[in-house]
C-alpha positions as CSV (number, residue, x, y, z in Angstrom):
1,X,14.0,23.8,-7.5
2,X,10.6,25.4,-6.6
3,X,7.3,22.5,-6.2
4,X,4.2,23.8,-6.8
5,X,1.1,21.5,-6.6
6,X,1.5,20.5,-10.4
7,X,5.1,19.0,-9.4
8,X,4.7,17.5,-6.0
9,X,1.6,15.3,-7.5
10,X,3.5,13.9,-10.3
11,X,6.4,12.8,-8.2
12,X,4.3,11.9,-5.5
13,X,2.4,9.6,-8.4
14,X,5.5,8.4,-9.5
15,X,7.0,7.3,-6.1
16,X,3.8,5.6,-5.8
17,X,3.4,3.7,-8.7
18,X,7.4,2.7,-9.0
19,X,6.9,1.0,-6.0
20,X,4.0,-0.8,-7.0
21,X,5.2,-2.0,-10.0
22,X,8.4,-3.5,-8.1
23,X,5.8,-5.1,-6.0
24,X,4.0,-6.3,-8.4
25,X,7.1,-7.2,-10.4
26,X,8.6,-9.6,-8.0
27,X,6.5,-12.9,-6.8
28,X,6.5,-11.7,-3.3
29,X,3.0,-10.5,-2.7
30,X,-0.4,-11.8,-4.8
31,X,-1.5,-8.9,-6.8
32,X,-4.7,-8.4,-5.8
33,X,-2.8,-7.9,-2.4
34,X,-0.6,-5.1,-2.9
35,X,-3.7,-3.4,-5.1
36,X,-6.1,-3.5,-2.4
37,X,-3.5,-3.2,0.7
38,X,-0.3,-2.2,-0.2
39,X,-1.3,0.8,-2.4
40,X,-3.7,2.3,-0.3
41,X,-1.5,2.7,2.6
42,X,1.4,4.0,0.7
43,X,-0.9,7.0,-1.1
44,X,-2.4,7.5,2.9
45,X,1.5,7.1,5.1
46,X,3.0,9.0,1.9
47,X,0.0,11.7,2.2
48,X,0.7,12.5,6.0
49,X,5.0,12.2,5.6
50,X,4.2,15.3,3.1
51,X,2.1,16.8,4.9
52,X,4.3,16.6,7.6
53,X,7.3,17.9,5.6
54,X,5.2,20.5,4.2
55,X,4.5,22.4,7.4
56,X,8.0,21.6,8.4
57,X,9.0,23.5,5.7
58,X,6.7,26.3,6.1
59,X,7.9,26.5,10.0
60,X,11.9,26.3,9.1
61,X,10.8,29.5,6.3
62,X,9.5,31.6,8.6
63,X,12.1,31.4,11.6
């Protein structure tokens, strides 16, 4: 299966958001909580693990 930018933002989105809705789901955290601290730092540790995995990618391609 080939990603282009179309496909890695959608499931990126997705990951994203099916985490926060578990969060938000359960009574573990307040809302206003995983809105302003949870989600944020999952778009910004998710952005730099596929960044990461990108270049990886582009280095084990080219050897």
């Amino acid at each position: 299966m080939k990603f282009d930018l179309a496909k890695t933002t959608v499931a990126f989105a997705l990951i994203v958001a099916l985490g926060a809705a578990a969060l938000l789901v359960t009574p573990m955290m307040a809302v206003d909580t995983v809105l302003m601290m949870v989600v944020p730092s999952m778009i910004v540790f998710g952005a730099i693990a596929l960044v990461i995995g990108v270049k990886h990618g582009e280095y084990r391609a080219a050897r």
